[in-house]
Structure formats: C-alpha cells, structure tokens
SEMIBA-186077 format. One line per field, with one value per atom (N, C-alpha, C, CB): y, x, z; atom name; residue number from 1; residue in one letter. Coordinates in nm, 4 decimals, m for minus. Glycine has a CB too. Example, Ala and Ser with C-alpha at 12.3 -4.5 7.8 and 13.67 -1.06 7.14 Angstrom:
v	(m0.5690:m0.4500:m0.3300:m0.4473:m0.2250:m0.1060:0.0030:m0.0598)
u	(1.3190:1.2300:1.3200:1.1308:1.2850:1.3670:1.2900:1.4084)
w	(0.7800:0.7800:0.7800:0.9046:0.7080:0.7140:0.7870:0.5725)
atomo	(N:CA:C:CB:N:CA:C:CB)
num	(1:1:1:1:2:2:2:2)
residuo	(A:A:A:A:S:S:S:S)
//
This chain:
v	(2.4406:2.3291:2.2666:2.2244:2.2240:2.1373:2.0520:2.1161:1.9852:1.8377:1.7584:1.7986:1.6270:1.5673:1.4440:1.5019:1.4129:1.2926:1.2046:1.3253:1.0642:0.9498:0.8577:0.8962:0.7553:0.6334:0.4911:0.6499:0.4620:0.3080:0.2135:0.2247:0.1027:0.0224:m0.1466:0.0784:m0.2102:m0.3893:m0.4286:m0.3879:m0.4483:m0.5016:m0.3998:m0.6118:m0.2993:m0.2087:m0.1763:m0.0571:m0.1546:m0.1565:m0.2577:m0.1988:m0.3684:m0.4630:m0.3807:m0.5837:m0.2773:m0.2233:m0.0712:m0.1840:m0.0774:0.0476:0.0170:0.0386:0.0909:0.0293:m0.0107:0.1371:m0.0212:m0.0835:0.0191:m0.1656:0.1786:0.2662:0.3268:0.3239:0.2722:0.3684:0.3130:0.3932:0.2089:0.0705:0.1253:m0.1907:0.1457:0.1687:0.2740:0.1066:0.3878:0.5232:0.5828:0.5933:0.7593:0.8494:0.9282:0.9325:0.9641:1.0146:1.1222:0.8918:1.2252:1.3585:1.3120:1.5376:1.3447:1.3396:1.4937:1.1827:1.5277:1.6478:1.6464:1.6369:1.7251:1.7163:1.8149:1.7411:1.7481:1.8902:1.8625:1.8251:1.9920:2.0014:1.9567:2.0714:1.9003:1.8839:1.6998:2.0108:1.6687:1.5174:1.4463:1.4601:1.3205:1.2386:1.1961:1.0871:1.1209:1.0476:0.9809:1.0065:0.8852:0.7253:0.7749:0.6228:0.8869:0.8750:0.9073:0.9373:1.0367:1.0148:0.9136:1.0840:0.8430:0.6932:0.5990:0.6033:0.6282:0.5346:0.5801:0.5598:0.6939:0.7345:0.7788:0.8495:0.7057:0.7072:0.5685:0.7056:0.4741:0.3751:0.3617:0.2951:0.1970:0.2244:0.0851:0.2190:0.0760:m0.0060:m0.1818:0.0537:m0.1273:m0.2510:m0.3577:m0.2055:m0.2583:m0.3119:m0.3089:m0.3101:m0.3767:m0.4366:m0.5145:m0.4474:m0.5698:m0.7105:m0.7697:m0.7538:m0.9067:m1.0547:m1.0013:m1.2187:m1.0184:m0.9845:m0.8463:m1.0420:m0.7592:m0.6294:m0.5700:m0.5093:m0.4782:m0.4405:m0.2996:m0.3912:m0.2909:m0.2072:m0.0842:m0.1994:m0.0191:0.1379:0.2719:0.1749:0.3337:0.4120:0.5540:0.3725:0.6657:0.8017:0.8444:0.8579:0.7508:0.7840:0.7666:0.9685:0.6841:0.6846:0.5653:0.7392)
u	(m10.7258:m10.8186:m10.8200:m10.7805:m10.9324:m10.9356:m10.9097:m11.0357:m10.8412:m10.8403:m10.8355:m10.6743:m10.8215:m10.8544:m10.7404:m11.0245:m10.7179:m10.6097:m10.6716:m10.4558:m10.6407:m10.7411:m10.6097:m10.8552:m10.6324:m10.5492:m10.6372:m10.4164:m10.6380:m10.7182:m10.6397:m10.7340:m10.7231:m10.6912:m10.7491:m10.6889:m10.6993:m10.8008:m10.7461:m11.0327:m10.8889:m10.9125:m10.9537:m11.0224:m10.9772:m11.0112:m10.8801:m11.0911:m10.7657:m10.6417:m10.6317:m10.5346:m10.7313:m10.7256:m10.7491:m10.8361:m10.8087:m10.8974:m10.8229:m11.0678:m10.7017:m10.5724:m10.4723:m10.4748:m10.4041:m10.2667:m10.1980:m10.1682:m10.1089:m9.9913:m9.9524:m9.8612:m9.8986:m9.8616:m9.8883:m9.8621:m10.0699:m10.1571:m10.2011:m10.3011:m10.0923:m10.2129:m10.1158:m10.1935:m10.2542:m10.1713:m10.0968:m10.1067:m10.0889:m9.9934:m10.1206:m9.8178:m10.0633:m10.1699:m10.1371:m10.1909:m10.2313:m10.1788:m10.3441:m10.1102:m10.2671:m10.3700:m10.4587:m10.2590:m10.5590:m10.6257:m10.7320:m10.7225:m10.7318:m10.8249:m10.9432:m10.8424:m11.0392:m11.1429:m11.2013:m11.1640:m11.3533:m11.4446:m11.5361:m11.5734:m11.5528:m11.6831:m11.7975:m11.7251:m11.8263:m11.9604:m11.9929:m12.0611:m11.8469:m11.8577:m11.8508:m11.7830:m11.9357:m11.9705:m11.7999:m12.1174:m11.7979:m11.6953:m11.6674:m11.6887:m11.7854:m11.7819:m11.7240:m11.9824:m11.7717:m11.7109:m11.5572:m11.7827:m11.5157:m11.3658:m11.3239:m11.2993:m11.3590:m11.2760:m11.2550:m11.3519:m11.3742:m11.4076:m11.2823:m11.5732:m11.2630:m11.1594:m11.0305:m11.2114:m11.0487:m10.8593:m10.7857:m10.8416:m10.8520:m10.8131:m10.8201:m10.8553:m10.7209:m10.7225:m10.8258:m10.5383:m10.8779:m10.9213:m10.8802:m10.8816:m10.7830:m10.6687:m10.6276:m10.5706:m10.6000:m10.5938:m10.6415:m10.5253:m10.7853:m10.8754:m10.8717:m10.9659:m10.9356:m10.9364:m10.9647:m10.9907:m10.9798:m11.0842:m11.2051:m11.0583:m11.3087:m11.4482:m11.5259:m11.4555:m11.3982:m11.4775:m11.5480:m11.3698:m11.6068:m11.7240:m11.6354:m11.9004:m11.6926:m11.5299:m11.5723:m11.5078:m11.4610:m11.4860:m11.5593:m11.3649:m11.6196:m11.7134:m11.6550:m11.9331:m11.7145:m11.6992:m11.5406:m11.6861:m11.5459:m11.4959:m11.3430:m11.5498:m11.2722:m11.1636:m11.0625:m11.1547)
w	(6.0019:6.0024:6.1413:5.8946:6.2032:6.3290:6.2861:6.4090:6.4053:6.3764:6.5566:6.2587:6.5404:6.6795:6.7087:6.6793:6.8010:6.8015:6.8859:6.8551:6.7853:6.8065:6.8444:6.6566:6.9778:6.9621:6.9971:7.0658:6.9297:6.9420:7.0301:6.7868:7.1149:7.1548:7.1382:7.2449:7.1800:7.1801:7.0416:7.1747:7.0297:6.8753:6.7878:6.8618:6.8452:6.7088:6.6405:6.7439:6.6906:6.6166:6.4778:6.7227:6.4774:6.3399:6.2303:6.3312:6.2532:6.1359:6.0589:6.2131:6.1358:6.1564:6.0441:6.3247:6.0034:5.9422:6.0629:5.8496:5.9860:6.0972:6.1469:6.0492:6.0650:6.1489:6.2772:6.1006:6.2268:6.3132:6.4742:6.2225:6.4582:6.5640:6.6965:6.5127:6.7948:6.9015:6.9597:6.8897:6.8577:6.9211:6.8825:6.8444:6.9134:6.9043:6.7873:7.0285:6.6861:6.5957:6.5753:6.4739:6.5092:6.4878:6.3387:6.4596:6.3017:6.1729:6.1496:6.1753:6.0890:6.0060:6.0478:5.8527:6.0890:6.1108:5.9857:6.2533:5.9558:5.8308:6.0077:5.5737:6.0251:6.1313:6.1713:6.1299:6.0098:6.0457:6.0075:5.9461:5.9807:6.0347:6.1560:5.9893:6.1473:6.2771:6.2712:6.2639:6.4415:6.4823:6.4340:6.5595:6.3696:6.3149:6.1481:6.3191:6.0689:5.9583:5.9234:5.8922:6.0833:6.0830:6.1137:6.1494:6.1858:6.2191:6.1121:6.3232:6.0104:5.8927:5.8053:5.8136:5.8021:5.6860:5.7336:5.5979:5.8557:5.9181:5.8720:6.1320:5.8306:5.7709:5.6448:5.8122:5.5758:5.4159:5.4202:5.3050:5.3087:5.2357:5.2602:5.1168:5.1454:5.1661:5.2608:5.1681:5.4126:5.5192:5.6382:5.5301:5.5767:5.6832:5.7150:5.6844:5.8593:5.8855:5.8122:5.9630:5.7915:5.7513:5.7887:5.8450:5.6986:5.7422:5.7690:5.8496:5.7523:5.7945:5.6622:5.8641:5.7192:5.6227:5.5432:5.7266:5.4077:5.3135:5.3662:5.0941:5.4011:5.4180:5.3278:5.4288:5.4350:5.3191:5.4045:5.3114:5.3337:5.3202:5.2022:5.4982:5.1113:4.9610:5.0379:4.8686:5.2010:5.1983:5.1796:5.2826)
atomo	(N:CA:C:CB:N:CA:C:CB:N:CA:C:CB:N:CA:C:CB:N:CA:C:CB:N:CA:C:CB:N:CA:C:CB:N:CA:C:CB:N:CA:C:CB:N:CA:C:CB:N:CA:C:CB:N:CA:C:CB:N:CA:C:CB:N:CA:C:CB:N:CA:C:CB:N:CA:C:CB:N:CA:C:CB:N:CA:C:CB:N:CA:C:CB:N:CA:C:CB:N:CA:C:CB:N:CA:C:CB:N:CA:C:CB:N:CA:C:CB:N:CA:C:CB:N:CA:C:CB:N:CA:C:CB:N:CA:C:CB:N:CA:C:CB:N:CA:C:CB:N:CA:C:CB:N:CA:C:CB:N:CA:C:CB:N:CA:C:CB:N:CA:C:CB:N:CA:C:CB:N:CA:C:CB:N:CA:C:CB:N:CA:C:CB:N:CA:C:CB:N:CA:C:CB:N:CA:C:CB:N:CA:C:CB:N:CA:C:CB:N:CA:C:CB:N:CA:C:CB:N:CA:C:CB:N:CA:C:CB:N:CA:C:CB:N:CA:C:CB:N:CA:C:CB:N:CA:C:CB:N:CA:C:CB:N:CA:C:CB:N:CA:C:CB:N:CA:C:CB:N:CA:C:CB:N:CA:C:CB:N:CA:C:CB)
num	(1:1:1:1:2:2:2:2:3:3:3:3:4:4:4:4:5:5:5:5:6:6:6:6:7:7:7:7:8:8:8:8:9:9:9:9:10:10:10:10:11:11:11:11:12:12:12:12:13:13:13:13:14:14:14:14:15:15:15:15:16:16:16:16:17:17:17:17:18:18:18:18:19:19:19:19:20:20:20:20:21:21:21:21:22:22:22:22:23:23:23:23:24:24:24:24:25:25:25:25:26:26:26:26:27:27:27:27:28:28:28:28:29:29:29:29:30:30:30:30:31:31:31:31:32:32:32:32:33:33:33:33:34:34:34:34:35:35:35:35:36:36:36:36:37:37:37:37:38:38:38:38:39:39:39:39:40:40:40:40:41:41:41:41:42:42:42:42:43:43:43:43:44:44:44:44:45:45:45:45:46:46:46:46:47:47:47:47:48:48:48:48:49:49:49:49:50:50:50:50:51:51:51:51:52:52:52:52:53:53:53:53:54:54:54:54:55:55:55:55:56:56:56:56:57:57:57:57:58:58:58:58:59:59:59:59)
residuo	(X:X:X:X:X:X:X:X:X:X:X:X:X:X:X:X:X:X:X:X:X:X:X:X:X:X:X:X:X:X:X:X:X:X:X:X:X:X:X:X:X:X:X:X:X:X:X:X:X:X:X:X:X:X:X:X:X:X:X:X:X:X:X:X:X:X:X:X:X:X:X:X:X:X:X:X:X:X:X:X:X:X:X:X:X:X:X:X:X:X:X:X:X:X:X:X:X:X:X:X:X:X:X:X:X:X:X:X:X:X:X:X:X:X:X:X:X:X:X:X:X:X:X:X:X:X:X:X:X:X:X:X:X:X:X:X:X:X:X:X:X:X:X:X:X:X:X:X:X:X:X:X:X:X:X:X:X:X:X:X:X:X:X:X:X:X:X:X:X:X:X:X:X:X:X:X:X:X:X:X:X:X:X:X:X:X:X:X:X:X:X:X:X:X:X:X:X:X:X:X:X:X:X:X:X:X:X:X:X:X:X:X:X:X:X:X:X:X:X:X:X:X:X:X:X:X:X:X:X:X:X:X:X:X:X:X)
//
C-alpha cells in the first residue's frame, strides 16, 4: 500500500490528536484520494478543536 508522511505545524496541529501534533508520522494512502480527504481522516472526531467543522470521509 502507498502511503505518505504528513507533519503539521501552527495551528493546524489543533485539529491532530495529541499523538499526532507536531512529529512526522506515515498514514495509508487509497490513490485516488485528494490530500484534503487524507488529512480529514488522519484525525478523530472526538478531538477536534472548539468550532471545527465534524470530520467527514466516514473517519
């Protein structure tokens, strides 16, 4: 399986778990998804900021 390694910085780390905030960590790629929906489903639900909008692509 491809996959890609993403590390966030700023403020987008709010929208991360805690594990994820700030280091570099690998995630799965399906090919024929956009950037924005892996990014969408590298995070949980649960722990979103205040205000953010709920995560979609079923993660």
């Amino acid at each position: 399986m491809t996959h890609a390694v993403f590390r966030f910085y700023e403020e987008l780390n709010d929208f991360l778990p805690p594990e994820r905030r700030k280091v570099a960590f690998d995630h799965p790629l399906d090919r024929r998804a956009a950037v924005k929906d892996v990014i969408e489903r590298s995070r949980q639900r649960d722990d979103r900021a205040p205000g953010a909008p709920p995560a979609s692509g079923g993660g």
